[in-house]
C-alpha positions as CSV (number, residue, x, y, z in Angstrom):
1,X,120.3,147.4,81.2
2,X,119.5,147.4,84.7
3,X,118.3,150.5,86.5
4,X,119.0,152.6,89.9
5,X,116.1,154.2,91.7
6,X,114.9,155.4,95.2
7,X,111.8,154.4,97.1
8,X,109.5,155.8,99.3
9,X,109.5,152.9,101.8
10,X,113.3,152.2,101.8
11,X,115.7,154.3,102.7
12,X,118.4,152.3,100.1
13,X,119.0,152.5,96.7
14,X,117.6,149.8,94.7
15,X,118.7,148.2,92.0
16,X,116.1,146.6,88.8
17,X,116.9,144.4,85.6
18,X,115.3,142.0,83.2
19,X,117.0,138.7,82.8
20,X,115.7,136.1,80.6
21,X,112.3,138.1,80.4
22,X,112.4,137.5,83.9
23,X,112.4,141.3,86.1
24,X,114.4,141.6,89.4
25,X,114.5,143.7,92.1
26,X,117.0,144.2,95.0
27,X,117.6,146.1,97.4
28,X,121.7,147.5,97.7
29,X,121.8,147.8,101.1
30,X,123.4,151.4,100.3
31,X,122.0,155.2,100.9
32,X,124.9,156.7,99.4
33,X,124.3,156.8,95.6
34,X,127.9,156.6,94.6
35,X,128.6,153.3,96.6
36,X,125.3,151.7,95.1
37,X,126.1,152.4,91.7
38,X,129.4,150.5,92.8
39,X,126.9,147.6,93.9
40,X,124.6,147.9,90.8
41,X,128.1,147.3,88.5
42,X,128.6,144.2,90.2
43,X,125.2,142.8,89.9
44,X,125.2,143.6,86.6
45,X,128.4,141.9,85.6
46,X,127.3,138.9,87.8
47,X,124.4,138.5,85.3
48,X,126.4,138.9,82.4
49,X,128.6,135.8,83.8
50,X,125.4,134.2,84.8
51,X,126.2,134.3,88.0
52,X,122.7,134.5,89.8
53,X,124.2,133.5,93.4
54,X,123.4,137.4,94.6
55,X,119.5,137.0,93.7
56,X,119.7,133.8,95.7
57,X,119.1,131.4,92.8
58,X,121.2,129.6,90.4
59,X,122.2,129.6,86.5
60,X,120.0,126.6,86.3
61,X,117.3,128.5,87.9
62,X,115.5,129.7,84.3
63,X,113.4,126.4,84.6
64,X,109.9,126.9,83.2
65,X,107.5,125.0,85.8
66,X,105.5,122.9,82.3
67,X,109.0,122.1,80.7
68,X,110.5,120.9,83.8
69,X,107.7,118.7,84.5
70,X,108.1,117.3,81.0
71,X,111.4,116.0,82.0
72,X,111.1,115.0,85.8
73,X,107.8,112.5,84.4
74,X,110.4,111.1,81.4
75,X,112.8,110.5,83.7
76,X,110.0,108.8,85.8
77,X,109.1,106.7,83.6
78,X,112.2,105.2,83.0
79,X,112.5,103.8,86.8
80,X,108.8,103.7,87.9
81,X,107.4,100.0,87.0
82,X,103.8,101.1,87.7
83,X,102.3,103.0,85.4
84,X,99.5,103.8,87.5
85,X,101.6,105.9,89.8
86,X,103.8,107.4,86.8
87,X,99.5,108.5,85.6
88,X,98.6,109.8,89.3
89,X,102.0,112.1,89.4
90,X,102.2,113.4,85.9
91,X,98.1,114.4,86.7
92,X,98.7,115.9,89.7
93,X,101.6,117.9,88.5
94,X,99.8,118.7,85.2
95,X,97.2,120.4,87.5
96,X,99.6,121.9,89.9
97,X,101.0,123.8,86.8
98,X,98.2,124.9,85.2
99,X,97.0,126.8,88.4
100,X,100.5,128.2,88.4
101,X,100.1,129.5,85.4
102,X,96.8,130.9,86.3
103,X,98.7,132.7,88.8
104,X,100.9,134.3,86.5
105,X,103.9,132.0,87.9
106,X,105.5,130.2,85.0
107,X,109.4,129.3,86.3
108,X,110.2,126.9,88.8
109,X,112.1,129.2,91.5
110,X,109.1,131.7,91.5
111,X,107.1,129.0,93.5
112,X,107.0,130.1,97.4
113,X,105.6,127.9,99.8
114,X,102.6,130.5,100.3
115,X,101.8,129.4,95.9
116,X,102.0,125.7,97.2
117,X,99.2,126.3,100.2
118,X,97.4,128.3,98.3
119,X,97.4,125.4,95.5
120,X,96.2,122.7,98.2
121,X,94.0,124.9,100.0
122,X,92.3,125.4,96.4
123,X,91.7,121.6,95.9
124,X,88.1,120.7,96.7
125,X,88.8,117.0,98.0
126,X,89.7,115.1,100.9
127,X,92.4,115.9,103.0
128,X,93.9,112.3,102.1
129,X,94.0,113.2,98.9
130,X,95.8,116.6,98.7
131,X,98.3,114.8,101.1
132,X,98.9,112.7,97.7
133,X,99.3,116.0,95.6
134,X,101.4,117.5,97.6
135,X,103.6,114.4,98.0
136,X,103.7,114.2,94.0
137,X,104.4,118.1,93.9
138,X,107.1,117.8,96.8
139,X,109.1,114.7,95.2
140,X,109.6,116.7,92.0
141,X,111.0,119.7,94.0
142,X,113.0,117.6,95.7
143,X,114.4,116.6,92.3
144,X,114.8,120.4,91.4
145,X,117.1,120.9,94.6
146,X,119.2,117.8,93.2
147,X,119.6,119.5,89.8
148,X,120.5,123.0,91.5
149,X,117.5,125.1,90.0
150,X,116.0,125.3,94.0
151,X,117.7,126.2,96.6
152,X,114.8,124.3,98.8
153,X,112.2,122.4,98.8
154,X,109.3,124.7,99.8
155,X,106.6,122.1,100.3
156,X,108.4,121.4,103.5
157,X,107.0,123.9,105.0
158,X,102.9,123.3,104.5
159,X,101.2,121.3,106.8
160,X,98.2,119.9,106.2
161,X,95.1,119.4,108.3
162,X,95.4,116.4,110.6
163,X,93.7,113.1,108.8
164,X,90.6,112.2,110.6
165,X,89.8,109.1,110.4
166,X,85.9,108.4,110.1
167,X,85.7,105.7,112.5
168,X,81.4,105.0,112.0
169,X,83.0,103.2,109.3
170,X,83.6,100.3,111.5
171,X,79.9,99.7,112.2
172,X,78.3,96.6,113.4
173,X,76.8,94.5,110.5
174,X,73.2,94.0,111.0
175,X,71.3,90.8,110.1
176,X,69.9,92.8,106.9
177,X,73.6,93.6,106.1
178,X,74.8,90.1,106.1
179,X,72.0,88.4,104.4
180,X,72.8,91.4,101.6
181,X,76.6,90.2,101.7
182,X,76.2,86.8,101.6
183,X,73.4,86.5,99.1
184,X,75.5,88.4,96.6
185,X,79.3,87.4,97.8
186,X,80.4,85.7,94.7
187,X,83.9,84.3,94.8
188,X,84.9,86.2,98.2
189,X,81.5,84.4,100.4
190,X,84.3,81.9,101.8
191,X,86.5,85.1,102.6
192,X,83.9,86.7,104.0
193,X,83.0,84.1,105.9
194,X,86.4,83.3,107.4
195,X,86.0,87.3,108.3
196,X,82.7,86.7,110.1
197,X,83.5,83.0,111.8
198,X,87.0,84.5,113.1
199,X,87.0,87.9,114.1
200,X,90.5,87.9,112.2
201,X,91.6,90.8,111.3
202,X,91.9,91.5,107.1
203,X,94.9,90.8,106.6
204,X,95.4,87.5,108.5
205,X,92.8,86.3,107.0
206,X,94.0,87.1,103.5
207,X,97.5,85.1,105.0
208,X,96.0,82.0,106.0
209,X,97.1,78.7,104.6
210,X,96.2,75.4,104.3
211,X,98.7,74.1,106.8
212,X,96.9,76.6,109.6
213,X,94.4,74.8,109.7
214,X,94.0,71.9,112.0
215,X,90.9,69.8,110.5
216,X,91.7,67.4,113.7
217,X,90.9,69.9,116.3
218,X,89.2,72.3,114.5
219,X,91.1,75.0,115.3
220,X,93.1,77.9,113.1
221,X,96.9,78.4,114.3
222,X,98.6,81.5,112.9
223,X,101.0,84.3,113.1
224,X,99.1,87.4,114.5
225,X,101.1,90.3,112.5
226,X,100.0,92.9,115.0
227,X,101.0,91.2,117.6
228,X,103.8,89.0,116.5
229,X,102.6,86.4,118.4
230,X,101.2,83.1,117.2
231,X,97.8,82.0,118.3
232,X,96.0,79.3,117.9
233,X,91.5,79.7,117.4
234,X,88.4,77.8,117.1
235,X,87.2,77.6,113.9
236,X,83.2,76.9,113.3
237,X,82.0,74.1,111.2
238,X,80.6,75.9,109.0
239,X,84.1,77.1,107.8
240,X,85.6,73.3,108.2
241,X,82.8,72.7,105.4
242,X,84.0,74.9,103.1
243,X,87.5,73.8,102.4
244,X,89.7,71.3,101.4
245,X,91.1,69.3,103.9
246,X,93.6,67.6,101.3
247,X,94.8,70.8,99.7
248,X,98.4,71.2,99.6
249,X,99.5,72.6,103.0
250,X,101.7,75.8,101.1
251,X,99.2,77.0,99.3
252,X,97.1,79.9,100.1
253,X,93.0,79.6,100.7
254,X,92.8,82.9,99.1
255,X,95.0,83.4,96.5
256,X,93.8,86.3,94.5
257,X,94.2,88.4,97.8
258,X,98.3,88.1,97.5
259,X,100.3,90.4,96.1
260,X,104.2,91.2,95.4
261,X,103.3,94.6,96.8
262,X,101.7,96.4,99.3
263,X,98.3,93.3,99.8
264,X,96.1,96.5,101.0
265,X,96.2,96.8,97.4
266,X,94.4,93.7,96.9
267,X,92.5,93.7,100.1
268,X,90.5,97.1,98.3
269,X,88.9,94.5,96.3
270,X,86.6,92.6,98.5
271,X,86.0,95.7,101.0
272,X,84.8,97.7,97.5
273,X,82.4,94.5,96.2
274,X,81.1,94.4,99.5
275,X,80.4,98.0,99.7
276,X,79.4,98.4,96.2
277,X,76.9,95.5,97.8
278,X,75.8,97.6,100.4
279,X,75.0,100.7,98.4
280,X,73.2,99.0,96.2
281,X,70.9,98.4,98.6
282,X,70.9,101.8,100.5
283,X,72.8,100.8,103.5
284,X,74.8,102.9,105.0
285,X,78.7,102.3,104.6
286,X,81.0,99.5,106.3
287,X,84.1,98.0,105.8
288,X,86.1,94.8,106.3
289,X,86.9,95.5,110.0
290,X,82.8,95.9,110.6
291,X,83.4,91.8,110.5
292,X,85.6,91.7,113.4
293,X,83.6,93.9,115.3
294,X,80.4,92.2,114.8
295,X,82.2,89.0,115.5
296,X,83.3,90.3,119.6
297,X,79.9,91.7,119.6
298,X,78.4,88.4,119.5
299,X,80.7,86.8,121.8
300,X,79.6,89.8,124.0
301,X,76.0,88.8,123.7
302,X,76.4,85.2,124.3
């Protein structure tokens, strides 16, 4: 039974109800009681149809935020084919909901943008990584809209702190910091070396094959991605030494570093083993670009 009442900072009638142990409020719009009695009728037959249009939501809209999440990660799974990203969103939503709840918001359409900051701001980790929460958080809302419980998406509307990146990451590798690489390189010292000898950037290097490599003139011809340009470079001795001059021209030197998907993904691999390598031995932090840096250092110095 919905109810009729005055308040002291209105000058309108409002009208109250419960509805699926949810409680509404609206304002009629009307200072004459008569006419928003007339207004409080038609609300309350629009929520005996189910009609939930006035209160800006939708029949659909009596979504609890844990059940919906429930079925957006089942229906998930059946499409995503890495189940490392199906892990990441159903923990980040998982979290998302339990601070909800902590908030006392349980259904989906009570979420405002203002819940969603608040949520991010509460996160005590890098901005990077409450870009991923919210990304998680914003494709299941997204999904919502699609199934007619929102009416938007409000993560649209928080903005995150610009990414900074921390560019002393890039250092110049010392002679202490390459006799620690090399010393303990394992299966990536040739990679590394390539990296050192070249001044190539990651991800070329990772590309190289066989056939780039001209054992004749010593020299390293390849596709520059940043620059879409093929170039051709000097390569050192010491790197002629290290490889096989009859290998098959199509294959890769570093094979392990490919990847179907995004090779950044395999590229993480060496750059952590080198700075696990590093830490180890109390140095401060680099990363795979450090190598190309050092590398036009030197030319600089000679």
């Amino acid at each position: 039974m919905s109810q009729l009442y005055p308040r002291k900072d209105s000058p309108y009638y409002w009208w109250s109800a419960t509805y699926n142990g949810r409680r509404f409020s609206k304002s009629t719009k009307m200072k004459n009681k008569t006419y928003a009695k007339k207004v409080q009728q038609q609300w309350d037959l629009n929520l005996v149809m189910g009609d939930l249009s006035f209160l800006g939501l939708s029949s659909k809209s009596n979504q609890s935020i844990h059940m919906y999440i429930i079925e957006y990660i089942n229906e998930l799974r059946s499409h995503l084919s890495s189940m490392k990203s199906l892990k990441t969103a159903q923990s980040h939503l998982n979290r998302f909901a339990d601070y909800m709840l902590s908030q006392k918001i349980k259904m989906l359409s009570e979420i405002s943008y203002r819940d969603i900051k608040r949520y991010i701001n509460s996160l005590h980790i890098a901005t990077k990584t409450k870009k991923n929460h919210l990304q998680s958080i914003s494709a299941m809302m997204k999904e919502a809209v699609k199934d007619e419980i929102l009416q938007s998406n409000p993560c649209e509307m928080v903005k995150l702190p610009k990414i900074e990146k921390d560019k002393s990451i890039h250092r110049l590798l010392e002679p202490i910091d390459m006799e620690i690489i090399f010393n303990g390189a394992g299966a990536y010292k040739l990679y590394f070396a390539f990296l050192y000898h070249t001044g190539l950037r990651a991800n070329d290097v990772a590309n190289l094959k066989y056939g780039n490599i001209d054992f004749n003139k010593k020299s390293i011809v390849k596709l520059v991605r940043k620059r879409r340009r093929i170039h051709e470079f000097p390569i050192a001795d010491a790197l002629i030494n290290m490889i096989d001059a009859n290998a098959d021209k199509d294959h890769y030197l570093f094979p392990t570093l490919q990847s179907d998907k995004e090779q950044n993904d395999n590229l993480s691999k060496p750059r952590k083993y080198m700075q696990m390598l590093l830490k180890s031995n109390d140095r401060p932090k680099a990363d795979l670009h450090s190598f190309r840096h050092t590398f036009n250092q030197s030319l600089q110095d000679t």
